[in-house]
Steps between C-alpha positions, in 0.01 A plus 500: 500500500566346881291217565228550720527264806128370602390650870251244705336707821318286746133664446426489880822625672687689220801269526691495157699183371657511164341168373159293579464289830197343657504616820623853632788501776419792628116511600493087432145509262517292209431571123497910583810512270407692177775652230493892537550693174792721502403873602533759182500803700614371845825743400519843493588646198778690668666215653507315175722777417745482765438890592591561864214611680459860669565572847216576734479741758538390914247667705554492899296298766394837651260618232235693484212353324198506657324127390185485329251462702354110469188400334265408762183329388270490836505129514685502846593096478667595169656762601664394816673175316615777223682728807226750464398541183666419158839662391472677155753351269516180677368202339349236681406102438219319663486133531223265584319189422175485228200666615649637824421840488771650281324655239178647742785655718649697227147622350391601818813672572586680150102597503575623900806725334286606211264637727791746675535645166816294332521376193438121480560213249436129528615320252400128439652243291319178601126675539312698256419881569094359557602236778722810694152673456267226639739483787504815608143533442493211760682718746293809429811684377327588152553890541857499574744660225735199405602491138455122408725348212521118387868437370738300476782711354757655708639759240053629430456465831798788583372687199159530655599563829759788339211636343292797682516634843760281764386196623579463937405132502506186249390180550630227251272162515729294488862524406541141347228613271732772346687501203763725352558550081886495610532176571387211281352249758162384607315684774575374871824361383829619760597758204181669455407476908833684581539740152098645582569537875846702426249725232307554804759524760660789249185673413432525871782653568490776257151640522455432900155299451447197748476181306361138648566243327310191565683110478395160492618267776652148469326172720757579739388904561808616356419794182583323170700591286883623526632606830653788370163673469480513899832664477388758275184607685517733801243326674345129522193408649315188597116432475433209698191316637296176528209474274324323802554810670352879473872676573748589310836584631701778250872438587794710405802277452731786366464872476714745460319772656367342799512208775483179348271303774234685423179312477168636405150304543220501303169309512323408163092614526273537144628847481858412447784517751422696870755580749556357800569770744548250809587135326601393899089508583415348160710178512409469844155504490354141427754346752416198698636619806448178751641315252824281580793541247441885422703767610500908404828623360590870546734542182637820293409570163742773434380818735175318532427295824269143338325257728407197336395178615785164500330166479641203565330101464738233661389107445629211508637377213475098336755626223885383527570866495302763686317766200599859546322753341487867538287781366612894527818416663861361446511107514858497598478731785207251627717222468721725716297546759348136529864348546569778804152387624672151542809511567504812777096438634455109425217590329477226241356563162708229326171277461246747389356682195543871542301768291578875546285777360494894524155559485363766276740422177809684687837437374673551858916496411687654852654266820217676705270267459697208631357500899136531384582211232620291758230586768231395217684174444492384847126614566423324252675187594408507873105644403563775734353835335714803533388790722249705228628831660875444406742586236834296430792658317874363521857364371563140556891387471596218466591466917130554567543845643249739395669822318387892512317613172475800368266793504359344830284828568312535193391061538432597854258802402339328227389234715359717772311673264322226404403410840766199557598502889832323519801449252758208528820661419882478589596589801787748413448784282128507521296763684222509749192503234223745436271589756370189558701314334737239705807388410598154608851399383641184411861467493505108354259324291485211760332744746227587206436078457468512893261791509271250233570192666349635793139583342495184347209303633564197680370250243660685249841566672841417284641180587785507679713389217398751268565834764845359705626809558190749498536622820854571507620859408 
């Protein structure tokens, strides 16, 4: 008999090394190297045999198959990040951090599809069948039909699920909890993650049902566990949110069967999780809006048009180097913006602490946001508040001109209907508002640090060392 040559598997990434090391090279965590057992039954009996396989038959793009139609569950938020409801035989995995909202999402949801008349089973393997209870007595879902199973088991799990009438949807709390009889590993290692997701992947697949499965997430906010998983799934989805904050933002960072920038909100209340039907008018409605250093950003969320407030705090800093920090928004695209702030509008910012925040616990990821970044940051340095009744949305490159964005319309109408006046735009590519809406373009961020300059009161107004160039442009 062949020796068996050990397999280590880096129990965060997946990444396989044929002997022990501290650290891993590919995801660089330390002491998350663990030997793998070799996989009994990883080969089909057929292949051991050398048999050639049996050829398939090719069916043309132009068929005729009308889809099943998708599984929608009335929760509209949920539904628009799934593409309008979920696919039956796709298979889905949620991420988020502990005690975000995860598991009341998916109880309200499989007791909201129970309730249209399909068959429903939850399945928990870090809670007992009494806690699911308690919970959903909490959100008053008692009554719904949603067969409740604690186990940890892949192969009983598929046995029960085999059993009786067909299941449409299947939630799976959580997949590092699962274990398969296959495989002769410890539960939440990289073997057993990735051999109880393909059970699920395959049993999805072949009776049609809608299965969730639910992962942990690393410090970082990246799903643990092997990355392979991700690859397997049809769909992956984000829970995010502050625990400071009410909101919740449900992100779709790949899906198969819809856009991927979909985004939907949800506010946390003592019933559980409520939709947010207009999340523009809810993270703008404790604004300070004669405050200096804020600014309202007209951004895209997918299809959706968001408002949400930027705030910015310059001061002057005693440290050898200036602190940066940034909340809800990219840190390098600040630093970005602050070195085209000095060296195309003299605005210096070399001396001074700057703290950026997206109020509301918004993660806020596209260029857009650059001009109303930049119009907070020099309010805030000069003390000059921002008109209340204006939006800001723009590109920034790296010449200080201000760029065209996209979907200019929808930011436009968004902001009208929520009473805003004026928008501060680009000049090319943007159109003339709605209704009372005004457009007033900007081709060049020195013209936007003139425009602040100028409402700047006197015993407040930027040195002339700090704004050289403001008026030029």
């Amino acid at each position: 008999m062949a020796r068996r040559t050990p397999s280590f598997a880096c129990q965060s990434c997946g990444a396989v090394y044929n002997r022990w090391q501290g650290k891993c090279e590919a995801c660089g965590a330390w002491n998350t190297i663990a030997e793998e057992p070799e996989v009994a039954a990883s080969v089909p009996a057929v292949q051991r045999s050398g048999r050639k396989g049996r050829p398939v038959a090719l069916e043309s793009l132009k068929g005729q198959g009308t889809p099943p139609p998708r599984l929608v569950s009335g929760i509209g938020e949920l539904d628009r990040v799934a593409g309008g409801g979920f696919v039956p035989g796709s298979i889905v995995l949620l991420g988020g951090d502990p005690g975000i909202g995860k598991s009341t999402l998916l109880v309200q949801a499989s007791a909201a599809l129970a309730e249209r008349g399909h068959r429903v089973v939850y399945v928990s393997g870090e809670e007992a069948v009494d806690q699911v209870r308690l919970r959903a007595g909490r959100l008053g879902l008692s009554g719904a039909e949603v067969g409740l199973a604690a186990e940890t088991n892949a192969e009983n799990i598929l046995a029960t699920l085999s059993s009786g009438p067909p299941v449409r949807f299947v939630v799976i709390d959580s997949i590092q909890t699962m274990w398969s009889d296959t495989v002769e590993s410890a539960p939440g290692t990289v073997t057993q993650v990735r051999t109880s997701a393909q059970l699920m992947v395959r049993y999805a697949k072949q009776t049609g049902a809608a299965v969730i499965l639910v992962g942990h997430v690393t410090k970082d906010g990246q799903i643990a566990g092997p990355r392979v998983v991700e690859h397997m799934v049809d769909a992956v989805f984000s829970f995010e949110g502050d625990g400071a904050h009410q909101f919740r933002i449900l992100r779709a960072q790949k899906n198969r069967f819809g856009p991927t920038d979909e985004i939907g909100v949800f506010e946390m209340t003592g019933r559980g999780l409520s939709e947010v039907a207009n999340p523009s008018e809810l993270f703008l409605s404790n604004r300070d809006a004669g405050a200096p250093g804020t600014a309202v950003f007209a951004g895209m969320e997918g299809t959706r048009p968001i408002l949400v407030e930027i705030q910015a705090l310059v001061a002057p800093s005693s440290l050898g180097t200036p602190r940066r920090a940034v909340v809800g928004w990219d840190s390098n695209r600040l630093a970005m913006v602050l070195a085209v702030l000095d060296a195309r509008c003299g605005v210096r910012l070399g001396g001074h602490d700057v703290y950026l925040n997206v109020a509301g616990g918004l993660k806020i990821g596209e260029p857009a946001a650059d001009l109303a970044v930049a119009g907070a940051l020099v309010s805030s340095l000069t003390g000059a508040p921002l008109p209340a009744d204006a939006v800001y949305f723009g590109e920034v490159s790296l010449t200080g001109a201000v760029r065209p964005v996209s979907q200019a319309p929808a930011r436009l109408k968004e902001a009208a209907k929520l009473g805003f006046a004026r928008a501060v735009a680009p000049v090319p590519g943007t159109d003339k508002g709605e209704g009372a809406l005004r457009v007033e373009g900007v081709s060049s961020l020195a013209g936007l640090v003139a425009q602040v300059a100028a409402r700047a009161p006197r015993r407040a107004a930027m040195p002339a060392k700090e704004v050289s160039h403001a008026g030029e442009g």
